[in-house]
Legacy VTK file of the C-alpha trace (Angstrom):
# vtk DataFile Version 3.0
C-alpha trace
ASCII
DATASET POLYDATA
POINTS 90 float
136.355 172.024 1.815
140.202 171.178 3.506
141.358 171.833 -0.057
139.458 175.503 0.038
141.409 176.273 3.303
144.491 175.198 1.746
144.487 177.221 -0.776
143.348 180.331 1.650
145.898 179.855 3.831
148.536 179.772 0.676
147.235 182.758 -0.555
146.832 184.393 2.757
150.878 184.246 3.451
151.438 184.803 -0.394
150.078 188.724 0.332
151.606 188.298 3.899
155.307 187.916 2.474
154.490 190.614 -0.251
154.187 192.968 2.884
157.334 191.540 3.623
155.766 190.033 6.982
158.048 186.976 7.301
156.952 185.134 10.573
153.291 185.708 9.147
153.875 184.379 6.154
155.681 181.523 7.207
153.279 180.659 10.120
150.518 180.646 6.717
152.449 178.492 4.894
153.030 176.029 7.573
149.067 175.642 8.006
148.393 175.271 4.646
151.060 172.246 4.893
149.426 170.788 7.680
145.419 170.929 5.922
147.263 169.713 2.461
148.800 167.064 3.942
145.618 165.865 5.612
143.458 166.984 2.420
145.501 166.068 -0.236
148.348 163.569 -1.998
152.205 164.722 -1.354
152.817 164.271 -4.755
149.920 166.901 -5.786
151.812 170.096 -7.254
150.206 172.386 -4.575
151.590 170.114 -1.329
154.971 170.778 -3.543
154.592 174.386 -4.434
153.814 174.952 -0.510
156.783 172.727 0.524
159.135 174.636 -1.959
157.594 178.361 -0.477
157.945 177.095 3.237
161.549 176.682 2.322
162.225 179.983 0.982
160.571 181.452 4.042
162.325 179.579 6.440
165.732 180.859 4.799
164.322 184.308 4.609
163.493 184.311 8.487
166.582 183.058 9.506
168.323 185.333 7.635
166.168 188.195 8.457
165.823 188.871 4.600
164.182 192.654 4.100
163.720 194.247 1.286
163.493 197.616 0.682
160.065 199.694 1.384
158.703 200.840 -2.197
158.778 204.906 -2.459
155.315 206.361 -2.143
154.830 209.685 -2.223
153.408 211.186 1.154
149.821 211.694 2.128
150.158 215.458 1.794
152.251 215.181 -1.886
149.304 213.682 -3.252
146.804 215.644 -2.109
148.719 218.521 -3.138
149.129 217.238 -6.787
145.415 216.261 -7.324
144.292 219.755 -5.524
146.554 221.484 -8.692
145.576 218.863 -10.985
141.829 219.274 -10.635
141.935 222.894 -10.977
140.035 224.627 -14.305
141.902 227.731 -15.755
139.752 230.498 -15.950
LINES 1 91
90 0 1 2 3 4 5 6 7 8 9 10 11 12 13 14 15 16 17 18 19 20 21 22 23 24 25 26 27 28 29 30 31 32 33 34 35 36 37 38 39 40 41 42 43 44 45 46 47 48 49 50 51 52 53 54 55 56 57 58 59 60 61 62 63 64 65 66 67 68 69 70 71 72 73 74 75 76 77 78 79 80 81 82 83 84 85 86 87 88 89
């Protein structure tokens, strides 16, 4: 069951860092560090794989690391284009 939570937690700041929510993700990482290390051996590949992502994060919070927001078109854009899109020539 620990191992279940560690994996949560890992995936849980994995999507947190994708919304480019640092501290989050970080604060995830670090608790999936603390169950591994309780559930599981240091040398097993996910206690590394967290190890090596709580690094990154640390070095992306310190250095305030943000990258830039992906272009979406606005709310009204796309209702616009699917209001023109649906329509049936006569």
């Amino acid at each position: 069951m620990a191992t279940t939570q560690v994996i949560a937690y890992y995936n849980s700041a994995v999507e947190l860092e994708f919304l480019s929510m640092w501290r989050e993700a970080l604060n995830a990482y670090e608790k999936a560090a603390a169950l591994a290390a309780v559930a599981m051996k240091a040398q097993n590949p996910m206690s590394q794989k967290i190890a090596q992502a709580i690094a990154k994060m640390r070095m992306k919070v310190r250095n305030n690391v943000q990258l830039p927001e992906k272009i979406r078109p606005k709310a009204t854009e796309r209702t616009s284009r699917r209001a023109t899109s649906t329509a049936v020539p006569s």
